[in-house]
N, C-alpha and C positions, 0 to 999 in steps of 0.2 A: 156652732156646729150645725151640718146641714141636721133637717129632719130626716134624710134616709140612713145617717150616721146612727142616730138614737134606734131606730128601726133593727138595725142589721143583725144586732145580739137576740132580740129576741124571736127573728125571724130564724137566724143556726138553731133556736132552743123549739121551734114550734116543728121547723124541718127534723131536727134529732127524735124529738116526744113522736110524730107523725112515724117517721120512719123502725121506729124498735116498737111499736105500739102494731104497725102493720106487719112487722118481721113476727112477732110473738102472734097472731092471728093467723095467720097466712100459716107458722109451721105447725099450730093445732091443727089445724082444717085439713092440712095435709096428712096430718099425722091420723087423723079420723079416715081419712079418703084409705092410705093405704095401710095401715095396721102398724104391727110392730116391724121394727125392721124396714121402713119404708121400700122405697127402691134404690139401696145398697149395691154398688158395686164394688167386688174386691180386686183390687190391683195389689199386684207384687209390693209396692211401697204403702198400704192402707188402704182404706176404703175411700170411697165416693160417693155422694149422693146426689145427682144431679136434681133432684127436683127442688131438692132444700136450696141448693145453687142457686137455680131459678128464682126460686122463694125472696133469696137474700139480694137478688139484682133488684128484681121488683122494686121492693121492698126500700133500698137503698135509692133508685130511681127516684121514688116520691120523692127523697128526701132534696137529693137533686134537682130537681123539679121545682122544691120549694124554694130551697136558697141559693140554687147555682154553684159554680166553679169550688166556693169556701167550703160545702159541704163533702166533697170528697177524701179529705181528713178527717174529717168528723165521722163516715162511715169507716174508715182504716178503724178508727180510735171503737168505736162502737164493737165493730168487729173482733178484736184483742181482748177489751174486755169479755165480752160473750166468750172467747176461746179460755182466759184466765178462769170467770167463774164457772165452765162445764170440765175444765182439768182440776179445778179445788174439789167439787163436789165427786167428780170419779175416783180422787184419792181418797178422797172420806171414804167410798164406797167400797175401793180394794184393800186398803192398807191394814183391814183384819185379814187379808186372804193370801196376803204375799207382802213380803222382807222389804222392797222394793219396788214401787207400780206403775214410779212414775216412767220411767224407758218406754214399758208395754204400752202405756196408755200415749205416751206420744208416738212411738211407732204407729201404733194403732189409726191414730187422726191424724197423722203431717198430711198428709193428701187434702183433707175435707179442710184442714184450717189452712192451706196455702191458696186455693181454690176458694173460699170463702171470703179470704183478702180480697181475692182477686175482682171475684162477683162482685163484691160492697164496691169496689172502685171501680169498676169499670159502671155496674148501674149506675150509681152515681155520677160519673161524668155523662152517659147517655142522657140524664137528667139534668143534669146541667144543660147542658147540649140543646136537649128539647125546648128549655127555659128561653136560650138567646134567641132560638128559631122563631117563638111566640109573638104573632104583634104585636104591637106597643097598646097601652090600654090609652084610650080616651079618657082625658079628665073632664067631666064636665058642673 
């Protein structure tokens, strides 16, 4: 096996930790900057939060950056989970308060998590992207 074969796992595991480590940072910081309710827009189909957006391109970028092309599923995969465990804990959170929560609460967020997908993979490819651009390193 080449050496950059043994490499490549834990270079996805250092770009993934790098990238959810900087998404969890980046959305406190924002979340400090602008209060509750960040900057929310309401569209007919849910809301929107473009900064958080921003946040998650970033953010996903790195992770891009780090390991190229392969890590663009691995932000997909990132991203679903994040959207899985904020719909588990919103259920905990309605399901004394209503029969049924789960509809309202994805009504609620299909915008921010389709939109969300989207950021995680497109940063990520801009991060890829930026990676191939990079000149080659000198070994010396």
């Amino acid at each position: 096996m080449k050496r950059t074969d043994l490499a490549a796992p834990k270079r996805l595991l250092v770009a993934t930790l790098a990238a959810t480590l900087l998404l969890w940072l980046l959305g406190f910081l924002t979340s400090l900057i602008t209060g509750p309710g960040g900057t929310n827009l309401g569209t007919f189909l849910g809301y929107l939060d473009p900064l958080n957006l921003l946040v998650t391109a970033i953010a996903m970028g790195v992770g891009g950056y780090l390991e190229g092309k392969r890590f663009i599923g691995m932000a997909l995969l990132i991203m679903v989970v994040f959207w899985i465990v904020t719909v588990a804990i919103l259920l905990q959170i309605a399901k004394p308060l209503q029969d049924a929560p789960l509809v309202p609460i994805l009504a609620f967020n299909r915008m921010q998590m389709a939109f969300s997908a989207l950021a995680a993979c497109a940063g990520a490819a801009i991060g890829a992207w930026l990676r191939m651009k990079r000149p080659p390193r000198a070994f010396t």
